[in-house]
Each structure stands twice: as C-alpha cells, then as structure tokens.
Short mmCIF file of the C-alpha atoms (twelve columns), coordinates in Angstrom:
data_MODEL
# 
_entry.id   MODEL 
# 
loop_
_atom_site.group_PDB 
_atom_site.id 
_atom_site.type_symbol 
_atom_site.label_atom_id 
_atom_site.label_alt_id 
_atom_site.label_comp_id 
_atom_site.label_asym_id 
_atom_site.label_seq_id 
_atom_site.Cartn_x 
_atom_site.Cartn_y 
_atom_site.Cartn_z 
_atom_site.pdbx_PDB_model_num 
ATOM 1   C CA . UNK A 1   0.000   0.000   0.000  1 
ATOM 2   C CA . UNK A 2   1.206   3.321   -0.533 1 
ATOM 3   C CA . UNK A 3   1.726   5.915   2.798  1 
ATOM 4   C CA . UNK A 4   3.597   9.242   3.510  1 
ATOM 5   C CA . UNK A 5   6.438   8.230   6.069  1 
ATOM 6   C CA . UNK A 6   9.498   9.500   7.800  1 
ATOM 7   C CA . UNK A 7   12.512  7.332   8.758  1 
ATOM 8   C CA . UNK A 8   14.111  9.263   11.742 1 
ATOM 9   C CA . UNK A 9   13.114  11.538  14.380 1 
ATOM 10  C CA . UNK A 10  13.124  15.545  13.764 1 
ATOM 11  C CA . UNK A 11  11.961  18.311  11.340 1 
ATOM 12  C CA . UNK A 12  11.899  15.911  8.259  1 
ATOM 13  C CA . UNK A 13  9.664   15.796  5.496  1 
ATOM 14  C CA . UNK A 14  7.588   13.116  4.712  1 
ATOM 15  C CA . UNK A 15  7.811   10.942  1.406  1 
ATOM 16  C CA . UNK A 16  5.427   8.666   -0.316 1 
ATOM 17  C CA . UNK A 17  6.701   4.864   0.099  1 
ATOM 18  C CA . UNK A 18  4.841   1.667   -0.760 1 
ATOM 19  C CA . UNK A 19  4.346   -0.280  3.339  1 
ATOM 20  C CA . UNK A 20  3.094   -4.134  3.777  1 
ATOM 21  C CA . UNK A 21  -0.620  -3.762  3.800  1 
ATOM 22  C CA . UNK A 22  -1.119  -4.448  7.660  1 
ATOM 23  C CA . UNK A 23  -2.029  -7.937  8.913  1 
ATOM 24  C CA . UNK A 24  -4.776  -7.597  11.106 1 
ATOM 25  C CA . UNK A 25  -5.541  -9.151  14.761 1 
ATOM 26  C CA . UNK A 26  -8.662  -11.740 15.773 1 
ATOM 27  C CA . UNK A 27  -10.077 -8.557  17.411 1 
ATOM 28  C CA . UNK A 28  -9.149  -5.786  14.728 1 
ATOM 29  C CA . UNK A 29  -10.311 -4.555  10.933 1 
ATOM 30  C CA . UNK A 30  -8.579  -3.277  8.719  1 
ATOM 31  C CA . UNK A 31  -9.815  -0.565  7.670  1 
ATOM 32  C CA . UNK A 32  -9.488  1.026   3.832  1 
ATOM 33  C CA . UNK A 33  -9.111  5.076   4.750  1 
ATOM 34  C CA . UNK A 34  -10.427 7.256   2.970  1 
ATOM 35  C CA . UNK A 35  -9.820  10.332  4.679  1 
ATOM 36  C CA . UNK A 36  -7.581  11.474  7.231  1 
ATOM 37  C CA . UNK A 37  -6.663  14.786  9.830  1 
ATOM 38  C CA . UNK A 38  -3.950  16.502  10.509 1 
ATOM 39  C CA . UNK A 39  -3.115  17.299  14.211 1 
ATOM 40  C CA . UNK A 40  -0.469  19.340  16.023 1 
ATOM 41  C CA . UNK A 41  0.138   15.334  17.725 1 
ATOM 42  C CA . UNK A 42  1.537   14.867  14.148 1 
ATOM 43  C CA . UNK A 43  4.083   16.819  14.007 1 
ATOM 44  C CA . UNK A 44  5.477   16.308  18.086 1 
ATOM 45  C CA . UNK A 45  5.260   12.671  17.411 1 
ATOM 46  C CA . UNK A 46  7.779   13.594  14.461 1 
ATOM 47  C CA . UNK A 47  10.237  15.577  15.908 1 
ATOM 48  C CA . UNK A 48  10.590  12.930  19.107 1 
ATOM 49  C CA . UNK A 49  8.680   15.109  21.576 1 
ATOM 50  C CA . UNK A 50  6.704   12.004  22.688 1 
ATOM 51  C CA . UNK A 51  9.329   9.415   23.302 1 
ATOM 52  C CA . UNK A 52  9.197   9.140   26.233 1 
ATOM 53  C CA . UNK A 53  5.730   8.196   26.311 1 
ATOM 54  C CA . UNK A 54  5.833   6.258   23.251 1 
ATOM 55  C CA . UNK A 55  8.644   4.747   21.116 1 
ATOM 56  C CA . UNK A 56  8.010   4.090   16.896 1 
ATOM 57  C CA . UNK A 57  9.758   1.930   14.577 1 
ATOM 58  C CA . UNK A 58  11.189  3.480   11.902 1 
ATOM 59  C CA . UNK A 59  9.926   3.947   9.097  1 
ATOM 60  C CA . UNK A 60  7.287   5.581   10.576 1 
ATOM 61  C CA . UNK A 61  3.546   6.096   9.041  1 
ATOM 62  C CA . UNK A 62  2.217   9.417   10.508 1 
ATOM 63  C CA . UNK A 63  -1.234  10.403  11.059 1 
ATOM 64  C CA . UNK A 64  -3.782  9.669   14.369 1 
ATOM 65  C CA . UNK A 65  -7.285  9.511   12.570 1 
ATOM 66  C CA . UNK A 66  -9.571  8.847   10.023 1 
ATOM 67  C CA . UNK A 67  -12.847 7.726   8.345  1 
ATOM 68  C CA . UNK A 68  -12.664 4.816   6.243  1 
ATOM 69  C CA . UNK A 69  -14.855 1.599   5.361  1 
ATOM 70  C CA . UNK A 70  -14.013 -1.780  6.886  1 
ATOM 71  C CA . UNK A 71  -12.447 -4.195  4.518  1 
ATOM 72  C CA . UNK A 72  -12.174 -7.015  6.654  1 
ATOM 73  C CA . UNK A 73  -12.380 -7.946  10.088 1 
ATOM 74  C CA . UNK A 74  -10.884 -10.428 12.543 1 
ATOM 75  C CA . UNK A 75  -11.946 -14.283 13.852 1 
ATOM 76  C CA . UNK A 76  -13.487 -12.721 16.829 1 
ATOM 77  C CA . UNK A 77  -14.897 -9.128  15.555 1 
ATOM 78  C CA . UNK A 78  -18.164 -9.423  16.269 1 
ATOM 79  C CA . UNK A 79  -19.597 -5.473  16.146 1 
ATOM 80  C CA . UNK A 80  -18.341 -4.569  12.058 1 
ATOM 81  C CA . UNK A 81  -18.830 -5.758  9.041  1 
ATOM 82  C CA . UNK A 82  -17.337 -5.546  5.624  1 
ATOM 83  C CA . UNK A 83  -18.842 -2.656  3.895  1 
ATOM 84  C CA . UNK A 84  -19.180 -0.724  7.280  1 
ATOM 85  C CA . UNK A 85  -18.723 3.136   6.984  1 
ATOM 86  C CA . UNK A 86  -16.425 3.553   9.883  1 
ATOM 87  C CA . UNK A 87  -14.342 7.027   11.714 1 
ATOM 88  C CA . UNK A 88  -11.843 6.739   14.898 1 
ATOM 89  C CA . UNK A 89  -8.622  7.369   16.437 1 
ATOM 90  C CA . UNK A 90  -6.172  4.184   16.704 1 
ATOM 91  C CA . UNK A 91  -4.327  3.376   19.999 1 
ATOM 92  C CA . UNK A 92  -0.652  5.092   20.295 1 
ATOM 93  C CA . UNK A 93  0.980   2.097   19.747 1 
ATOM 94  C CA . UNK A 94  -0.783  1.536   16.288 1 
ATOM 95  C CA . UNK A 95  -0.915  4.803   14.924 1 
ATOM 96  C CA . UNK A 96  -0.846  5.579   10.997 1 
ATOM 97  C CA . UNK A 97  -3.515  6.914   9.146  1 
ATOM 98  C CA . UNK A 98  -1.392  8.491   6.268  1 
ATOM 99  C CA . UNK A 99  -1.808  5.373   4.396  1 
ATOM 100 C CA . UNK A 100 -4.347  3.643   2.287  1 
ATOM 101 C CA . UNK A 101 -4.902  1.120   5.137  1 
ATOM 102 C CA . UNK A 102 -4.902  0.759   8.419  1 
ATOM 103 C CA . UNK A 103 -5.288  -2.479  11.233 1 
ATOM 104 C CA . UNK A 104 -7.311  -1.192  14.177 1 
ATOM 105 C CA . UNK A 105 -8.917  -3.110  17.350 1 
ATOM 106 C CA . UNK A 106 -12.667 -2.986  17.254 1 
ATOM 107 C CA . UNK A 107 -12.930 -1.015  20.603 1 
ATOM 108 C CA . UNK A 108 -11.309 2.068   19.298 1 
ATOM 109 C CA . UNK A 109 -13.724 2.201   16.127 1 
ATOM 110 C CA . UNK A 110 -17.716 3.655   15.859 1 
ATOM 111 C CA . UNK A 111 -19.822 3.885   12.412 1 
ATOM 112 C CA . UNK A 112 -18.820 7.112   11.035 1 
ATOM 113 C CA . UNK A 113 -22.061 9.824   11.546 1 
ATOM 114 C CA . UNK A 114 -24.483 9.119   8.579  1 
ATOM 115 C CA . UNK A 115 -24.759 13.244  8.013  1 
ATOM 116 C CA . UNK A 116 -20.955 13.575  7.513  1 
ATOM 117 C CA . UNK A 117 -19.123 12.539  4.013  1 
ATOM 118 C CA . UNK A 118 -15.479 11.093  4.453  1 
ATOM 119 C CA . UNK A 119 -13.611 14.574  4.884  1 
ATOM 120 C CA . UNK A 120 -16.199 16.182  7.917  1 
ATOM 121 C CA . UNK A 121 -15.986 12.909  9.363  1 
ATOM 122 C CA . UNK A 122 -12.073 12.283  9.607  1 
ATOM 123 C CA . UNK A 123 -12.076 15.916  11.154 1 
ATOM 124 C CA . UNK A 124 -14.163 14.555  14.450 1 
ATOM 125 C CA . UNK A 125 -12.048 11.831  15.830 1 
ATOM 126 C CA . UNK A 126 -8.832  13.339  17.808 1 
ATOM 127 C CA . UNK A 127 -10.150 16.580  18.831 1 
ATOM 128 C CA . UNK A 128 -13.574 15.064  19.822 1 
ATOM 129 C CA . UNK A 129 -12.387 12.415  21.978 1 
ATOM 130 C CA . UNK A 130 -9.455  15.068  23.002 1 
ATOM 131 C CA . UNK A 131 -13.062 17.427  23.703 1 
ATOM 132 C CA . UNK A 132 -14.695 15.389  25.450 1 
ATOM 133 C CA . UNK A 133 -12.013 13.469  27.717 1 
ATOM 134 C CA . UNK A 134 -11.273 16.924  29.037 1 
ATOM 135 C CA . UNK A 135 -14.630 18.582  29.169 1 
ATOM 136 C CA . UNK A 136 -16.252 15.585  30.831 1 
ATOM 137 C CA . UNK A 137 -14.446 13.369  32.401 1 
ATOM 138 C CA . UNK A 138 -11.539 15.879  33.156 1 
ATOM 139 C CA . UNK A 139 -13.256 18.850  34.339 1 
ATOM 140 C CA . UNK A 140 -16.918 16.932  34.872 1 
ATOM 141 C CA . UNK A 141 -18.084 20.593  32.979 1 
ATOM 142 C CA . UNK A 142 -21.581 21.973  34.945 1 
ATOM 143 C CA . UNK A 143 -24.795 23.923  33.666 1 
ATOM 144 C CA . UNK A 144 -23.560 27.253  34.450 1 
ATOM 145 C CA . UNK A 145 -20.041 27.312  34.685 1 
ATOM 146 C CA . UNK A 146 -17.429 29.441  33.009 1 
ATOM 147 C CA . UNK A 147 -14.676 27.869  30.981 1 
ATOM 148 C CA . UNK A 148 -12.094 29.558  28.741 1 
ATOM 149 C CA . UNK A 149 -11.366 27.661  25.927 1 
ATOM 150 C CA . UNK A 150 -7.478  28.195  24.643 1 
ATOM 151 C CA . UNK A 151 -7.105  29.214  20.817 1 
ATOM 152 C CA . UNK A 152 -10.697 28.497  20.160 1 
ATOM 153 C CA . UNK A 153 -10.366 28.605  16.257 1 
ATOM 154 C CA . UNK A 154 -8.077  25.926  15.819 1 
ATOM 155 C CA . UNK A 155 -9.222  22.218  15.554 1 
ATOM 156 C CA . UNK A 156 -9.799  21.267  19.088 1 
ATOM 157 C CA . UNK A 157 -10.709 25.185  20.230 1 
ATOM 158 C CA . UNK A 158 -13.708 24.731  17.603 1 
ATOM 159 C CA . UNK A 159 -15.212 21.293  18.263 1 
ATOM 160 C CA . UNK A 160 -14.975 21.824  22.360 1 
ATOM 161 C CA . UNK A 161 -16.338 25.307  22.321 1 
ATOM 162 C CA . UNK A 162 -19.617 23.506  20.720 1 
ATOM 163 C CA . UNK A 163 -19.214 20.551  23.127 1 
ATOM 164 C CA . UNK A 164 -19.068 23.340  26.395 1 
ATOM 165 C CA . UNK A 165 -21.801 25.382  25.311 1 
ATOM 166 C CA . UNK A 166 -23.827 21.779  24.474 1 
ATOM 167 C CA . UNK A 167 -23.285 21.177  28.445 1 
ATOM 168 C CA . UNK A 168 -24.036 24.543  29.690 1 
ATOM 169 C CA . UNK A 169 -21.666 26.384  30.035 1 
ATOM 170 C CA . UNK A 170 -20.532 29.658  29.556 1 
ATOM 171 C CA . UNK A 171 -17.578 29.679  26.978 1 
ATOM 172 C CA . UNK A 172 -14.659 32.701  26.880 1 
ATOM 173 C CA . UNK A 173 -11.827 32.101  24.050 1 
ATOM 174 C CA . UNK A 174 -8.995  33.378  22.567 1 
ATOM 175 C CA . UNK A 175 -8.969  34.043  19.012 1 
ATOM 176 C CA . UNK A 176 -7.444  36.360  16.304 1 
ATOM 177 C CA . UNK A 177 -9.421  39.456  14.533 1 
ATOM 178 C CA . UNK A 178 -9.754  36.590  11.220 1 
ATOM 179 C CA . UNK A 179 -10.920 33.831  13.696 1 
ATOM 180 C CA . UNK A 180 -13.369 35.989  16.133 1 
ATOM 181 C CA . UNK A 181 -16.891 35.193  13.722 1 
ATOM 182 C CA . UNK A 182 -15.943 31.560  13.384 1 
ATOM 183 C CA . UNK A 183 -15.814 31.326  17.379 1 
ATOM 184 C CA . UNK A 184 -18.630 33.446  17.423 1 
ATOM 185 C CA . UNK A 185 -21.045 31.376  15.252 1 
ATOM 186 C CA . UNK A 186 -20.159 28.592  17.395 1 
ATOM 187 C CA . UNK A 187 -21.500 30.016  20.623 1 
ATOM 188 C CA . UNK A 188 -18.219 31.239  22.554 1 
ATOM 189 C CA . UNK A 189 -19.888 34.094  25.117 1 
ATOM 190 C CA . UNK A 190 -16.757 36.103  25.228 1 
ATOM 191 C CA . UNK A 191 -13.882 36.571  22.959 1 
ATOM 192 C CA . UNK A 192 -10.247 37.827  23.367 1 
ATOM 193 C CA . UNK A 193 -8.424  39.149  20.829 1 
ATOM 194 C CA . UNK A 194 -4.914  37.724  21.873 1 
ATOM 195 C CA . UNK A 195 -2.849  39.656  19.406 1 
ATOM 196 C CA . UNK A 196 -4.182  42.843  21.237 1 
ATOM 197 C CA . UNK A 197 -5.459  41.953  24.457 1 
ATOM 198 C CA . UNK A 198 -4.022  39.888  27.506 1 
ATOM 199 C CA . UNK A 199 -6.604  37.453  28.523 1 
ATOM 200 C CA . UNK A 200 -5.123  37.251  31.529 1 
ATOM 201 C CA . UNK A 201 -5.991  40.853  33.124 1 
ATOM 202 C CA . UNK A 202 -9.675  40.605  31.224 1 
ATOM 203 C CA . UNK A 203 -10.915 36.911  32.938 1 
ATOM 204 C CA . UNK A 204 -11.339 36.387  36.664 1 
ATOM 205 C CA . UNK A 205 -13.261 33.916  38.462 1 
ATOM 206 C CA . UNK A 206 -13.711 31.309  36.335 1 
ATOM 207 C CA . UNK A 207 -14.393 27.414  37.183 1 
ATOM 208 C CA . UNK A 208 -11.941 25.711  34.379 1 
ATOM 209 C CA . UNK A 209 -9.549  26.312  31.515 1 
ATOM 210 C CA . UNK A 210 -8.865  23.855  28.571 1 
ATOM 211 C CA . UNK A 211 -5.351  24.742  27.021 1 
ATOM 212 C CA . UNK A 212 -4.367  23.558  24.074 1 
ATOM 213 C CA . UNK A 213 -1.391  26.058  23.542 1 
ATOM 214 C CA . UNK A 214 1.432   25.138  26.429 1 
ATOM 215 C CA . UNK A 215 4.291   27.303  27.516 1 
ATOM 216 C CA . UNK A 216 3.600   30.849  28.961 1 
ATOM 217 C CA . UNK A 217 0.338   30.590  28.108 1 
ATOM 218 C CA . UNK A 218 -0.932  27.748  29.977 1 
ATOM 219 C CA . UNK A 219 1.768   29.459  33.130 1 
ATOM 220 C CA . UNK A 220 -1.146  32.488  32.966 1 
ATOM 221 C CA . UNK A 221 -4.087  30.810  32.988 1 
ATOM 222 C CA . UNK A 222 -3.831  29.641  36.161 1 
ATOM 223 C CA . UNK A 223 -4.233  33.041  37.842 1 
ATOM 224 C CA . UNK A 224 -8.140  33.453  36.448 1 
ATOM 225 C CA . UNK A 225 -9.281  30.248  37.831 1 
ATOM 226 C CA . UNK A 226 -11.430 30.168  40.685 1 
ATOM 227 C CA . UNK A 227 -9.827  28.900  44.014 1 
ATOM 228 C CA . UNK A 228 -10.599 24.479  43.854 1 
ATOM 229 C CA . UNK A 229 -11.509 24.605  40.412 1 
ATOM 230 C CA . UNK A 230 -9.856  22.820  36.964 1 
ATOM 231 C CA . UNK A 231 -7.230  22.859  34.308 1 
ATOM 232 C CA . UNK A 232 -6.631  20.465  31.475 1 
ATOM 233 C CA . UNK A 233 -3.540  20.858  29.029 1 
ATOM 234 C CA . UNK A 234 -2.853  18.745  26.303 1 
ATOM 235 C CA . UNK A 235 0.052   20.675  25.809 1 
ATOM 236 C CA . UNK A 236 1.332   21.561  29.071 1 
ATOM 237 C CA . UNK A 237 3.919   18.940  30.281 1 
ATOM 238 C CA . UNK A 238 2.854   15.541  32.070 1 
ATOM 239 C CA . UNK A 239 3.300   15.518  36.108 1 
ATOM 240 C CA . UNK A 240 4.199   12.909  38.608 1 
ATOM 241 C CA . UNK A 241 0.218   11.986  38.836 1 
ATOM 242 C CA . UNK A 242 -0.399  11.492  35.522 1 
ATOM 243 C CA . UNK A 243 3.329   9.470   35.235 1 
ATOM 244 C CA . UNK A 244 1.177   7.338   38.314 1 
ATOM 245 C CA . UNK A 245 -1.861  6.621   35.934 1 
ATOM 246 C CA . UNK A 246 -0.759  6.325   33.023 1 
ATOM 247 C CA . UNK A 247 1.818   3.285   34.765 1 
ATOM 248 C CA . UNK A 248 5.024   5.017   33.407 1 
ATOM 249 C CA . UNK A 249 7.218   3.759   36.148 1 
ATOM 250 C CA . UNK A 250 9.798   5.262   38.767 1 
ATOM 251 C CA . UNK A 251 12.083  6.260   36.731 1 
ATOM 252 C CA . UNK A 252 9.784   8.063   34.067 1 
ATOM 253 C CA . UNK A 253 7.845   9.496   36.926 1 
ATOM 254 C CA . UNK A 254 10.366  11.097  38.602 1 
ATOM 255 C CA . UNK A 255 11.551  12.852  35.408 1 
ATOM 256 C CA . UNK A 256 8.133   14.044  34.730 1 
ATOM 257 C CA . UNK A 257 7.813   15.284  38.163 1 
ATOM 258 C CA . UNK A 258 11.210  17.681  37.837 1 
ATOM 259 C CA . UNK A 259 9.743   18.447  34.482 1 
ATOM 260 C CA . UNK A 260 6.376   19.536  35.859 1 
ATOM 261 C CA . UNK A 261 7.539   21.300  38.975 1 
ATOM 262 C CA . UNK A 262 7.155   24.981  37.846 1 
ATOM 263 C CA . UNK A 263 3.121   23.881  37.213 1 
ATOM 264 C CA . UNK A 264 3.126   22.043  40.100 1 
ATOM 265 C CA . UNK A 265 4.220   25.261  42.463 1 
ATOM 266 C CA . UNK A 266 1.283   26.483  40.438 1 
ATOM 267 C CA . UNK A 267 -1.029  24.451  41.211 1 
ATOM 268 C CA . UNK A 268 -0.278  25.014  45.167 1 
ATOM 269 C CA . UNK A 269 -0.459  28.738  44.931 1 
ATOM 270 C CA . UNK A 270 -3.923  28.232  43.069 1 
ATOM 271 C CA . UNK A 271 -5.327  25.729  44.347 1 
ATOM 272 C CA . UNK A 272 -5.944  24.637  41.095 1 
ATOM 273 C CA . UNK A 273 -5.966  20.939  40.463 1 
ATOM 274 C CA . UNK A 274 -3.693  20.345  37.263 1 
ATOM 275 C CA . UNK A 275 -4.118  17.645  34.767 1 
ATOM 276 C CA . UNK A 276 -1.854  16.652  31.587 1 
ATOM 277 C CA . UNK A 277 -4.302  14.790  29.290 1 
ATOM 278 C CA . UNK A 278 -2.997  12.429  26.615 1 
ATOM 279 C CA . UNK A 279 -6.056  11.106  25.218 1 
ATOM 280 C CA . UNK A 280 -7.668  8.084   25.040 1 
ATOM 281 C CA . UNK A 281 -8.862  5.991   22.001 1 
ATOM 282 C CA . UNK A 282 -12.665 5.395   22.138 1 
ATOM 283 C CA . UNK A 283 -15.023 3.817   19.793 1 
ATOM 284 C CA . UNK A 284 -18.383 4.254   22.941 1 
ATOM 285 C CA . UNK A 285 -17.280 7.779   23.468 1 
ATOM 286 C CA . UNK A 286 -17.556 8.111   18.866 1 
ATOM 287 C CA . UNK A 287 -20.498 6.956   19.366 1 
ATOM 288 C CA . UNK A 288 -21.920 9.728   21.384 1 
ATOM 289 C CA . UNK A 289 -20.068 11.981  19.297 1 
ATOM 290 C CA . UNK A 290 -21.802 10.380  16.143 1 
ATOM 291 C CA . UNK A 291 -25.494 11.158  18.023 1 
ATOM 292 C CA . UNK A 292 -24.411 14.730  18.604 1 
ATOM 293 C CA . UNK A 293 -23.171 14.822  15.245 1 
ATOM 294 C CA . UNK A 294 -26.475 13.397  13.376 1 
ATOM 295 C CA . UNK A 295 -29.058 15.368  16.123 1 
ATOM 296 C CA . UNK A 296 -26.806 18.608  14.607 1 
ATOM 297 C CA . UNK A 297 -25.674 19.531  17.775 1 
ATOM 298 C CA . UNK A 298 -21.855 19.723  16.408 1 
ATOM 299 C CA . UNK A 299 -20.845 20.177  13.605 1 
ATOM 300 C CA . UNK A 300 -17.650 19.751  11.786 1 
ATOM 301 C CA . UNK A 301 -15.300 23.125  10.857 1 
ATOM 302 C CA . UNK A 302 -13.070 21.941  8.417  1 
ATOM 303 C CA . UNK A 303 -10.442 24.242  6.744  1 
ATOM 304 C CA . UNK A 304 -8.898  23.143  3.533  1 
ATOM 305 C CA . UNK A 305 -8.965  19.294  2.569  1 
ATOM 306 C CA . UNK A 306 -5.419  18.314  0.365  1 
ATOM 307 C CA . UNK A 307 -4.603  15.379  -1.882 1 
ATOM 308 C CA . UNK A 308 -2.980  12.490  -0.590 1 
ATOM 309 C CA . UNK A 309 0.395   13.221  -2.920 1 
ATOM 310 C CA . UNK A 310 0.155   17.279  -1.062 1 
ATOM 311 C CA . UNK A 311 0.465   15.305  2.739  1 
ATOM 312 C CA . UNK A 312 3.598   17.264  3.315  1 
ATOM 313 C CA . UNK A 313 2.358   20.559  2.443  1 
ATOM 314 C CA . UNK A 314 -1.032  19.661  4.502  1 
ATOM 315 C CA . UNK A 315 1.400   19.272  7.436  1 
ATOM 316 C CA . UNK A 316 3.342   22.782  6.981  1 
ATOM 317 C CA . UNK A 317 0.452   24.356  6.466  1 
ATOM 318 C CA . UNK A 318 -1.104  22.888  9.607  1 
ATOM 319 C CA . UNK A 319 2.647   23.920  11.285 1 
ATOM 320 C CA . UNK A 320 1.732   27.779  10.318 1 
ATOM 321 C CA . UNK A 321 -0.754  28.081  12.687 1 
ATOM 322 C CA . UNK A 322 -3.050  29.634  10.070 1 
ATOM 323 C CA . UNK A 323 -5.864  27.230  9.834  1 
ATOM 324 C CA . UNK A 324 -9.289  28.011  11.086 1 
ATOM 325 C CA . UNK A 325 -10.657 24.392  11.929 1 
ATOM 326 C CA . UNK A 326 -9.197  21.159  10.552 1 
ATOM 327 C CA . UNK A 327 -7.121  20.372  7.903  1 
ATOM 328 C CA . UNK A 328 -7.694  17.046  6.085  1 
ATOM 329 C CA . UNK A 329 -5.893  14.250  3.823  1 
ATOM 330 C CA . UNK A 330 -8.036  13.050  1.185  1 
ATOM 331 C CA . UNK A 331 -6.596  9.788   0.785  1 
ATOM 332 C CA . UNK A 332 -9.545  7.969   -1.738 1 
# 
C-alpha cells in the first residue's frame, strides 16, 4: 500500500513509500481510509517530543485519525462488518492513518455519523475524543459554569467550544481578529483578541480552563481560575500523577515530576488541580459523538482538505498556525 512516512526523528519531510498492507488481529479490521486529519500530535510525534511516552519503529507512518470503510475484520470481531462506513482514532501504539490502510482493534472504532461525508468525518475523531475526555471526564463541565477555551479557532478550540456550550456552560476564548466570527457562530460568550489583548488581566473567576497552547500561556491561565476549580492541558507537560496513571514507572515518573515542577508550584499557589491529558482511544465515546453529530448539535469546521500526494504541504500548512478548523488528507 502506498503511505507518507518519515525514517528518523526531527523536522523531516515526509515521502510517499509503498508499506506491507497491515495484517490484522482476531479482534481488529482493517480498515481502507479514505480520509484522514492533521493534528499538532503529528508533528510532536515527528520531531521525538513524545518518546518518552511512546517509542516508533522506523519507518514511521504518521497520522492519528480517520474515516474509512471496513475491509475485513478479525476471527473474533463481532460489532463490524465488511462494507461498514467507519471514523476513529487508533491506539498510540498503532498509529498511521497516512496510508491507504490501516489495522485497528474494534474497541477504538464507531460507524462514522451518517450526516458527515469522508472529509467532515475524519475531522471529528482526535479533537472530539481530546473534547470530550477533558470537558467531561476531566473537568466533569456543569450547567452554568465558566470555561475559557485556549485558541478556540483551531481544531480542538472549535469542536470543544460547541461541546461546552452543548453542556451549559458559559464559553470565553482566545482568538485572532480573522478567527473571532468563526468562534462566534459557534457560541463562545466572550472573545479575546490575543494579538491585542491579555486574557489574563480581562478573565477572573472562572471554574476551568482547557489549554491547548502550552508554555507561557498555559503558566497564565492559572491566575483566572477560581480557588478548587480545573485545568486540562494537552500541551502543558505531564506531572508525577499522571506518570502514576498512566503506569510510566519510577524512573519516568520522577523525570516528569522535575519536568512539571514549575506547574506544580502552580497548582499550590492556586489551588488549582492540574491535569496533563494524553487522550484516550474510544469507539463508545464516537459513538456519542456520532449522536451529537447526526441530532446537529456539532458540527464539523473543516479548513482546507489536500490530496494524498500534497500530505507534506497539509502538514506545513497545519505547522503555520493559520488554519481556522481542521485540515484534512483526502486519501480515496
């Protein structure tokens, strides 16, 4: 099968090679894609920023989701069929979506929503499940509480602004002047222009934040959260508690935990409970995603969509920071 690879760790441009089809498992598919995303997870996975939470074998098929139609499935798959219109996120350990096929346990998949073609539905996997890992079972979001949603134009910012005003909640987010109508169609209460303003001296009191942006930025938000209440990062740096759960050992824990201990002084002053989230795959939580999809209660927000032979200049466009939304590979 054909798939854009790299061979090494670091800034490297991908190139189109022909892989082994993949071989699948008694409990997996494999799946023919037809479209996948492109996510910032793409490019740190690349450049080695997640080795030491997971190690790849070079060479290395990039990409963490898709929408595709099962083309065959396992002794013991017993919830697809061939012919099944399919969308998910594959486990870390099984990544690749950058390629014409993919082998994927059953667990992680759901059918793809009927409303959505191929492209809107390979947008929904990551930053849904990324959406909804930290808006539910994260920060257990409440009717009535104020969240400020990092960089609410960009792929995650735009699905979990729709998921936090589906719960309830009252939704501030940074944006620039080119982003503020997107995030405004989509419900966010209060915007901040972050090229001119400092959200920072604007939002007080509020009950959670959801960063997606890392750095100073996440270092900030911690001052306009409410004294017990939440913050999720997926790009802040992991901590010795999530080294605990996610059963990284001593050694990695304790690296983690001098990593970590600027947020974790943080978190003291605060009182602000701290969480690093590297999310989950989920084929039950897809499924509620589908229903929200199909009752039009999200919607995808989908930037530009690239042919399979432009992968690499999908990826440096998606490295810009320019995109309003998602950016996908059509692969079929």
């Amino acid at each position: 099968m054909r798939a854009m690879v790299i061979d090494r760790y670091g800034k490297v441009p991908m190139h189109l090679a022909e892989m082994p089809t993949p071989e699948i498992g008694e409990y997996e598919v494999l799946a023919e894609i037809h479209a996948a995303s492109i996510n910032p997870i793409d490019f740190k996975i690349r450049d080695g920023k997640v080795k030491l939470l997971v190690k790849y074998k070079m060479p290395l098929i990039l990409g963490n989701d898709f929408s595709g139609v099962v083309a065959k499935v396992g002794a013991k798959v017993t919830r697809f069929k061939a012919g099944d219109e399919i969308y998910a996120r594959p486990r870390k350990s099984k990544i690749g979506t950058f390629g014409e096929y993919i082998a994927i346990h059953e667990d992680d998949i759901a059918l793809k929503p009927k409303n959505l073609n191929f492209e809107e539905a390979a947008s929904i996997p990551l930053v849904g499940l990324t959406s909804y890992q930290a808006l539910t079972d994260i920060l257990q979001l409440k009717k009535g509480q104020k969240i400020l949603i990092q960089a609410g134009a960009g792929g995650v910012g735009t699905f979990a602004i729709q998921l936090a005003k589906l719960m309830g909640a009252a939704v501030a987010t940074t944006a620039s002047e080119a982003g503020a109508n997107l995030v405004k169609s989509l419900g966010a209460d209060e915007i901040i222009n972050y090229k001119t303003e400092k959200f920072e001296e604007i939002l007080k009191n509020y009950d959670a934040v959801f960063d997606t942006l890392g750095g100073e930025i996440l270092e900030k938000s911690f001052g306009i959260i409410k004294d017990g209440g939440k913050l999720v990062s997926v790009s802040g740096l992991p901590n010795a508690r999530f080294g605990k759960e996610y059963g990284s050992g001593f050694f990695k824990t304790l690296l983690f935990s001098a990593a970590s201990h600027k947020l974790t002084g943080l978190e003291k002053k605060h009182n602000v409970q701290y969480t690093f989230l590297f999310m989950k795959p989920s084929g039950e939580q897809l499924r509620i995603i589908a229903n929200f999809i199909e009752t039009g209660k999200i919607k995808p927000i989908i930037d530009k969509v690239f042919s399979f032979k432009d992968a690499q200049k999908a990826m440096e466009y998606a490295e810009s920071g320019r995109a309003k939304g998602k950016i996908i590979l059509k692969i079929r």
